[in-house]
C-alpha positions as CSV (number, residue, x, y, z in Angstrom):
1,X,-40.8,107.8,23.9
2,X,-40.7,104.1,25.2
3,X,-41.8,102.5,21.1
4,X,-39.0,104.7,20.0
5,X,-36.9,102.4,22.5
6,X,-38.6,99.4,21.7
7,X,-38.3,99.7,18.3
8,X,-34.6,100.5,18.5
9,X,-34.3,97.7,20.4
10,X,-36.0,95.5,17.6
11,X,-33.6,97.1,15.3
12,X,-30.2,96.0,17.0
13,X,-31.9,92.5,17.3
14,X,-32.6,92.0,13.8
15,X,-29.2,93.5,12.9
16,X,-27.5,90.9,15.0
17,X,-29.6,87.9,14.2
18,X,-28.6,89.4,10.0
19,X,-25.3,88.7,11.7
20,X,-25.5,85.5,12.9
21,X,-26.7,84.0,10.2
22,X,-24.8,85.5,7.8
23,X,-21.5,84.2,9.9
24,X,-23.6,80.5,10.1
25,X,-24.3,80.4,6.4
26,X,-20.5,81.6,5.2
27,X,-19.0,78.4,4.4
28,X,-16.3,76.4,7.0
29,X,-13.0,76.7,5.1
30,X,-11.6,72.7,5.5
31,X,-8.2,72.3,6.0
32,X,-5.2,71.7,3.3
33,X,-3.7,68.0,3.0
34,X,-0.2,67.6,2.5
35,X,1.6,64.8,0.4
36,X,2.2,62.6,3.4
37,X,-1.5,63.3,4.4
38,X,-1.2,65.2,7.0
39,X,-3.6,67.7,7.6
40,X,-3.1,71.3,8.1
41,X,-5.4,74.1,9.4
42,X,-6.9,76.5,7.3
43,X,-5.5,79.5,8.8
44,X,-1.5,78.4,9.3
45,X,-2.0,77.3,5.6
46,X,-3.0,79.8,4.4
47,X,-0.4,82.1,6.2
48,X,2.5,80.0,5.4
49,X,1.3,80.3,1.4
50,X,1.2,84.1,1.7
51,X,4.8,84.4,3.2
52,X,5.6,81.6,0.8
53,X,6.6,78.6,2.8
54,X,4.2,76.9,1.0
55,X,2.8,76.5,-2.1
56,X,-0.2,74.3,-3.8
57,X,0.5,71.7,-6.4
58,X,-2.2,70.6,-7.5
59,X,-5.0,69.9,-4.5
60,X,-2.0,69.2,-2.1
61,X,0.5,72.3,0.3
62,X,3.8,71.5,-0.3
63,X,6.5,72.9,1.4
64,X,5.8,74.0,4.9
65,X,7.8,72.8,7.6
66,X,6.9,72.2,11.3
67,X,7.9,74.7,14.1
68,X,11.3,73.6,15.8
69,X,10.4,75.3,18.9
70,X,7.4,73.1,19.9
71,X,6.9,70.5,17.5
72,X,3.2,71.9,16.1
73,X,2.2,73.5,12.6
């Protein structure tokens, strides 16, 4: 009964260390520029394209304007 354990135990390991480097090896999304140069994350970029705030011309967002309430993307 305990190698059934231990080699359920080996299986959850390997499945998480599949895991790990599968999430290591998935490629960094970089962040968008804007025409001034600014720098935008990935993530509010690419929300603010979907609800169409923003759209890409070219390599470059365009249109997406800062929060009033405080002051960040």
């Amino acid at each position: 009964m305990s190698s059934l354990l231990f080699k359920r135990r080996q299986g959850y390991a390997l499945r998480y260390l599949l895991i790990e480097m599968a999430r290591q090896s998935a490629p960094q999304m970089s962040d968008f520029e804007t025409i001034d140069g600014d720098l935008i994350p990935y993530a509010v970029a690419q929300a603010a394209l979907r609800s169409g705030r923003a759209v890409m011309v070219g390599n470059l967002l365009v249109g997406m304007v800062a929060s009033a309430t405080d002051g960040t993307w």
